[in-house]
GUVEXTI-802836 format. One line per field, with one value per residue (C-alpha): x, y, z; residue in one letter. Coordinates in Angstrom, 1 decimal, padded with zeros to 4 digits. Layout:
<lopas>
east = (X/...)
north = (Y/...)
up = (Z/...)
rest = (A/...)
</lopas>
This chain:
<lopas>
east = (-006.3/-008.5/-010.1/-007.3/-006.0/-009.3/-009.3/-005.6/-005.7/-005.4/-007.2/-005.0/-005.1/-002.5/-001.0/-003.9/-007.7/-009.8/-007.5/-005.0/-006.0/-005.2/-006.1/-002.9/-002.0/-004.9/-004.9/-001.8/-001.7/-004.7/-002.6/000.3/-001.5/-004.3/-001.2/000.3/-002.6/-003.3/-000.1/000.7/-003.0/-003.9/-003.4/-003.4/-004.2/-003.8/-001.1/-002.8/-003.9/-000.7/000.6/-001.8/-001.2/002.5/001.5/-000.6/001.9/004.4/001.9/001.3/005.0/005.8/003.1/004.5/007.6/005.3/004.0/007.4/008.6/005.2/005.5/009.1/008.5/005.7/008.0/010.8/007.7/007.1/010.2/010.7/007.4/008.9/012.0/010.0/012.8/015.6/018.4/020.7/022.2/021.1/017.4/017.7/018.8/016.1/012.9/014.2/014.0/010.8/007.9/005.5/009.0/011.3/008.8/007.9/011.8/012.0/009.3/010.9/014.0/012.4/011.0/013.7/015.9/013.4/012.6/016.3/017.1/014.2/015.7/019.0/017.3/015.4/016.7/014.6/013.9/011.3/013.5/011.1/013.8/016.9/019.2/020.6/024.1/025.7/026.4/022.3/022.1/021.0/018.0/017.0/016.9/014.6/012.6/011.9/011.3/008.7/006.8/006.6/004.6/003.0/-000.2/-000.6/001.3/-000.3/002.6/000.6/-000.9/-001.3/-004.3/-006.5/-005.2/-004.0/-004.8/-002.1/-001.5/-004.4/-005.1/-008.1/-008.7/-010.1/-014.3/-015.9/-017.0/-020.1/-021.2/-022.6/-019.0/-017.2/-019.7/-019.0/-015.6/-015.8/-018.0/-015.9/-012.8/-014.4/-015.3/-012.2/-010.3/-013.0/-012.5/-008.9/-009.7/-011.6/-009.1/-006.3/-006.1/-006.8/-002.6/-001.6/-000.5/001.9/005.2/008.1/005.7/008.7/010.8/008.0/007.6/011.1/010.4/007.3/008.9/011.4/009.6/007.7/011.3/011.7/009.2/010.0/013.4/014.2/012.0/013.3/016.5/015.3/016.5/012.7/011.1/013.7/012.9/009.3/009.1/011.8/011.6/008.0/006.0/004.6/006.1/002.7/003.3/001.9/005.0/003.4/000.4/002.5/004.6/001.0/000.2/003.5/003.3/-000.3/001.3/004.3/001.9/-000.5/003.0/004.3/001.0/000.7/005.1/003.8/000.8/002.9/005.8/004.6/003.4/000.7/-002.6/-003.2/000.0/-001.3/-005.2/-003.3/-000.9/-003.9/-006.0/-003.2/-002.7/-006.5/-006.9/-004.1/-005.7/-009.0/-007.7/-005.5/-008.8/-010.6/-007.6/-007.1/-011.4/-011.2/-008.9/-009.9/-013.4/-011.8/-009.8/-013.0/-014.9/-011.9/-012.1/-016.0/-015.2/-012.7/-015.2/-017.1/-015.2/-015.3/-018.7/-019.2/-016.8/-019.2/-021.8/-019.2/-017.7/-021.1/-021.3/-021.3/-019.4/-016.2/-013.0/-010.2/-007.9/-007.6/-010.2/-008.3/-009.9/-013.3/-013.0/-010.9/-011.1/-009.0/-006.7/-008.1/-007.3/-003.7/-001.5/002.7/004.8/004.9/002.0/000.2/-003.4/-004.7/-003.4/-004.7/-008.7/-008.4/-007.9/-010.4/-013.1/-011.8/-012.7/-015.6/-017.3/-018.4/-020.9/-022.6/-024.8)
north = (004.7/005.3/001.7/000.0/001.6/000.0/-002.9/-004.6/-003.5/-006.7/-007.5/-010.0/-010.3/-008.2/-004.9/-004.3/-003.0/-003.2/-004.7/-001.9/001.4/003.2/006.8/008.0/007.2/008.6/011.8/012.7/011.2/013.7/017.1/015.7/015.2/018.4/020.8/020.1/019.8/023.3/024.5/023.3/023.5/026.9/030.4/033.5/032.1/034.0/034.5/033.4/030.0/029.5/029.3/027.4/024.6/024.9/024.1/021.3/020.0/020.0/019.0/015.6/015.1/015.5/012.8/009.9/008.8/007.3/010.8/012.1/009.9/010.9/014.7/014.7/012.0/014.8/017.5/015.2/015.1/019.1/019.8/017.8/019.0/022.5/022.2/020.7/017.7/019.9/018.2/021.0/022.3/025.7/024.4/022.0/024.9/027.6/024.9/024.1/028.1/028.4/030.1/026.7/024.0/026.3/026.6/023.0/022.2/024.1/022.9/018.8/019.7/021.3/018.2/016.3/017.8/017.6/014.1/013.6/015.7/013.4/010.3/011.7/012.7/009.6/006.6/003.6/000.5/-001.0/-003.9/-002.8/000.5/-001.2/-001.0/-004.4/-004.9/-003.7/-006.9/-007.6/-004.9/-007.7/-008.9/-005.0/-004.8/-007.9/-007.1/-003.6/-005.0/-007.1/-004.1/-002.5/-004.8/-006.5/-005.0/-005.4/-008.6/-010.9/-012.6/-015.4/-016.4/-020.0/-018.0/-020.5/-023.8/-022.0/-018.8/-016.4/-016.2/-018.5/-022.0/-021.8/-023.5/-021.7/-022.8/-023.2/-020.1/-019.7/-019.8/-016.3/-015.4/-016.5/-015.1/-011.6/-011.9/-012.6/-009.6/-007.3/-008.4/-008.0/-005.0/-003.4/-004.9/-003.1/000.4/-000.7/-000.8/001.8/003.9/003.5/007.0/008.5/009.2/009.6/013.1/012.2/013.4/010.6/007.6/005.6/008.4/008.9/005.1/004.8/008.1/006.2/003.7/005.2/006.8/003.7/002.1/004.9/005.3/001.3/001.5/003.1/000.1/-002.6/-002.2/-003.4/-007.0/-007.3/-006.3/-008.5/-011.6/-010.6/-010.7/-012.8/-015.6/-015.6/-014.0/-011.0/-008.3/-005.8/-002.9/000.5/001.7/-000.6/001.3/004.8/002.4/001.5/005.3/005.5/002.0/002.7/005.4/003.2/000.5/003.2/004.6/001.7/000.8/003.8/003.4/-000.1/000.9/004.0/002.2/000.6/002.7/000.5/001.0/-003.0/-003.6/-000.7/-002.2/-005.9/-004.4/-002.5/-005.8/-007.7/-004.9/-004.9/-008.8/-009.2/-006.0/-008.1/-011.3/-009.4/-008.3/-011.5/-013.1/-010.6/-010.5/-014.2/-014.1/-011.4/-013.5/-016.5/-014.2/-012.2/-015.7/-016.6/-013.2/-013.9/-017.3/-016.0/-013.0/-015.3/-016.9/-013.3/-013.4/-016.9/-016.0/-012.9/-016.1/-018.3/-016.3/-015.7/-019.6/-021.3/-024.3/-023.2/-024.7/-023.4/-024.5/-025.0/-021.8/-022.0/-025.0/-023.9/-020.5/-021.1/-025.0/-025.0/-022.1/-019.5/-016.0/-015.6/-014.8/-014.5/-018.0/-018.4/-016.5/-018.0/-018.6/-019.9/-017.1/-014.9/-016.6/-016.2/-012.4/-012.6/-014.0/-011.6/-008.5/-009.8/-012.2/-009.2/-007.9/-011.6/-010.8)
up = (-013.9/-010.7/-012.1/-012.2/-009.0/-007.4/-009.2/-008.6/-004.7/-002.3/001.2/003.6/007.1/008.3/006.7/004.1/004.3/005.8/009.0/008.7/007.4/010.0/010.9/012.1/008.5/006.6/007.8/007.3/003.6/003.0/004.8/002.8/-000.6/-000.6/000.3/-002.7/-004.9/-004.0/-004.5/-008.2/-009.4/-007.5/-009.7/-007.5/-004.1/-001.1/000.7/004.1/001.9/000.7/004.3/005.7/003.0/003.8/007.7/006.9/004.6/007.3/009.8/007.9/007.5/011.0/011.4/010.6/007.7/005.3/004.7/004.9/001.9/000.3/000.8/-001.1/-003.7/-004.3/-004.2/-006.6/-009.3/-009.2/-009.3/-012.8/-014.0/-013.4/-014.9/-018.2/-018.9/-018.9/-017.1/-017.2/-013.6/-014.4/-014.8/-012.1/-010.1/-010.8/-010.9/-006.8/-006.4/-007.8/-005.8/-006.1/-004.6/-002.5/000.6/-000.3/000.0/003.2/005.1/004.1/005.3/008.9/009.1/009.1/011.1/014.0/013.2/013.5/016.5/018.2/017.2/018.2/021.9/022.1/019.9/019.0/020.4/018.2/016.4/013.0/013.1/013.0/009.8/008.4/008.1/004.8/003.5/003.4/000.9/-001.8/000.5/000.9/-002.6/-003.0/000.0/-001.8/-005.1/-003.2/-001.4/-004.3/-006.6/-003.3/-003.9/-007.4/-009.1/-006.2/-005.0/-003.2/-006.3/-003.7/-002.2/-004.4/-002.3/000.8/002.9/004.1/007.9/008.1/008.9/007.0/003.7/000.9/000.7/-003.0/-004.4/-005.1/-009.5/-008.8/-007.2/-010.6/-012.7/-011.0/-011.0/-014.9/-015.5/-013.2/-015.4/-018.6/-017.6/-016.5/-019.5/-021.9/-019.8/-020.4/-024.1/-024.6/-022.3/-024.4/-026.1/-022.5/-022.2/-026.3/-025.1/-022.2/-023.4/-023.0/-021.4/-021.1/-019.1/-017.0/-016.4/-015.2/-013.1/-011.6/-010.7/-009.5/-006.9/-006.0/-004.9/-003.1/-000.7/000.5/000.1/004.0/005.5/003.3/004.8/008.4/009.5/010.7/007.0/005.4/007.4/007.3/003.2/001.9/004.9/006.0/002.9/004.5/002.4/001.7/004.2/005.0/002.5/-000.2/-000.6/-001.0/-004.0/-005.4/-006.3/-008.2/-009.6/-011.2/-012.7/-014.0/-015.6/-017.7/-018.9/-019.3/-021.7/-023.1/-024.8/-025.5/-027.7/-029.1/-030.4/-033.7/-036.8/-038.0/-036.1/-036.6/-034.0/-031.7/-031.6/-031.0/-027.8/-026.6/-026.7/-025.1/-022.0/-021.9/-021.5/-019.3/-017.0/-017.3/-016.2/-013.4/-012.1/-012.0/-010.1/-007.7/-007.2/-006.4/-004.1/-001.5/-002.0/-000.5/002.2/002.8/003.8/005.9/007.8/008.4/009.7/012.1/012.9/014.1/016.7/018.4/017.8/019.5/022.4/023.2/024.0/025.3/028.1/030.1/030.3/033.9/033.4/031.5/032.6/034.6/032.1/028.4/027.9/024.2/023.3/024.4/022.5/019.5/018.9/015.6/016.5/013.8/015.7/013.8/017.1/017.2/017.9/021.6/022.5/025.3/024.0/027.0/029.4/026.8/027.1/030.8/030.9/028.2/030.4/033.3/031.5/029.6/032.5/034.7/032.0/032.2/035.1)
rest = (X/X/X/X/X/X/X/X/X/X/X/X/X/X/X/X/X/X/X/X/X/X/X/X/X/X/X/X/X/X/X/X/X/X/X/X/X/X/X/X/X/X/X/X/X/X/X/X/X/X/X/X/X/X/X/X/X/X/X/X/X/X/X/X/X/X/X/X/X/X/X/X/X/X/X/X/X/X/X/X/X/X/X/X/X/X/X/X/X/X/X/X/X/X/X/X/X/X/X/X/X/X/X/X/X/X/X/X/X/X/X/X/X/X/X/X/X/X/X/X/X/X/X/X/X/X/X/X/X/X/X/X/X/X/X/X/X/X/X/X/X/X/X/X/X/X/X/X/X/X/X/X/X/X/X/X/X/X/X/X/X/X/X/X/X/X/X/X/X/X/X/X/X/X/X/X/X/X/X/X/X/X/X/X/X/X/X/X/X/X/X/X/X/X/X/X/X/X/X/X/X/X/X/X/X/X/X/X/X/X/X/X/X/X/X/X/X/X/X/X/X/X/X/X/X/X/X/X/X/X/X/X/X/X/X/X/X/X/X/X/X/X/X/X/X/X/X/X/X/X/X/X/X/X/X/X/X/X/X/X/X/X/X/X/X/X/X/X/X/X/X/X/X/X/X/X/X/X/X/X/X/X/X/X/X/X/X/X/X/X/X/X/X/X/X/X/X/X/X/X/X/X/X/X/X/X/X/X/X/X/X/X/X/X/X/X/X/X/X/X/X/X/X/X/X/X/X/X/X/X/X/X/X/X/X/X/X/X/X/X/X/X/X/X/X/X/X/X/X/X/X/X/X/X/X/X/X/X/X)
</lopas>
């Protein structure tokens, strides 16, 4: 799954690695997650251990809402794993009072009430934060749909003629490009293969697959129903966020399920090896598409790397202009900047703060 998991993950030029992987999102992904992995798979631990995973799990929480949503999707999959598929309300009940969620539980919902008393005491004015109107509940729902399978069903499948965010054109690959992209995708497709026993003891794949994906929607949903994420996905096709790589954990999970009720539900083994071969080929050839295409956005970030790299050069020149420094610097306008922004104005303070260290 950790294959796969590497395997389907996309580069672009704006919410994705390697441009955004930010540390104020890392860090508290790894409080969040080692908390709980020491909780549920820890016998016997301390008492002085157990606490200090319960601070660090708050601690990432408190961070930032992605790892708020990631701490209680967590807490939403132990508490079904404790209560063993028993949907009564008296097993509901005890698995939320159990020793491993309760402190869990209580921690999430100190965390929210501070997050809300600070919202409350100092309300937000980042346009990203504010709520659509009801009646653009439908466009939430499609903007969510969207962040969840950003990363993984390649939704700008275009990337072969045209570059996101770019007004770049894609260059020839290289033959030694294809021929690796055709060996990584034969590759995964034949771990795919070989795999396919790997999850023949998961109990109910096809409850758990609905679980999954469950949680994938959501850990997007809260952001999908901002005016700014709407317009960002469904008008301008930027829908991969920071939420979208919390909804790629879950939706790994949801496609090895997913595979594994496939391959389970015929008796003869001839109809399992043919659905195994067809998840495996269509894994392979997932691979090789996805591979291509952060090739050809890869060359387009070293070709706007190097306009940096040229204006390093460029600025300690004597005879630059006093005016149209964007031409000079950035002749074909490749540095992706917002509508309006004022390239040349930009250039000029670029040259102020750069010129000095000429001479």
């Amino acid at each position: 799954m950790f294959l796969v998991f590497a395997a389907f993950n996309i580069t672009d030029f704006v919410h994705l690695p390697p441009i955004s992987y930010p540390l104020q999102n890392t860090l508290p992904f790894f409080f969040v997650i080692a908390s709980r992995l020491y909780v549920v798979r820890g016998e016997g631990h301390s008492s002085a251990g157990t606490a200090l995973s319960l601070v660090f799990f708050g601690f990432g929480m408190v961070a930032t809402e992605y790892a708020f949503l990631l701490g209680t999707a967590m807490l939403g999959a132990e508490w079904l794993k404790q209560v063993g598929g028993r949907l009564e309300l008296v097993s509901l009940w005890r698995g939320l009072l159990s020793t491993h969620i309760l402190p869990g539980v209580a921690m999430a919902a100190l965390v929210f009430a501070v997050y809300v008393g600070w919202r409350l005491a100092f309300p937000s004015r980042y346009p990203g934060n504010q709520i659509a109107s009801f009646s653009e509940l439908p466009r939430g729902i499609r903007t969510a749909a969207w962040h969840v399978i950003s990363l993984h069903l390649l939704p700008y499948l275009d990337t072969f003629i045209s570059l996101p965010y770019s007004p770049l054109r894609p260059r020839p690959l290289s033959w030694f490009s294809w021929l690796g992209a055709t060996i990584y995708g034969a590759s995964l497709g034949m771990t795919v293969y070989l795999a396919r026993h790997s999850f023949s003891g998961l109990r109910r794949p096809f409850v758990v697959a609905v679980l999954a994906l469950g949680a994938a929607f959501y850990v997007v949903f809260p952001i999908s129903l901002t005016a700014t994420h709407q317009s960002w996905c469904l008008d301008h096709r930027v829908c991969a966020f920071l939420d979208s790589q919390l909804a790629y954990l879950a939706f790994t999970v949801f496609l090895a399920a997913l595979g594994t009720w496939l391959i389970a539900r015929p008796t003869a083994e001839r109809w399992k090896m043919r659905i195994a071969i067809g998840i495996s080929a269509f894994a392979a050839l997932h691979a090789v598409i996805v591979f291509i295409a952060n090739q050809r956005v890869l060359d387009a970030m070293e070709r706007v790397t190097n306009v940096w790299e040229s204006a390093k050069v460029t600025v300690c020149r004597h005879d630059l202009p006093q005016q149209d420094l964007s031409k000079v610097f950035d002749p074909s306008d490749l540095l992706v900047m917002h509508p309006g922004f004022d390239r040349n104005a930009f250039w000029a303070d670029y040259v102020d703060a750069r010129r000095p260290a000429c001479f």
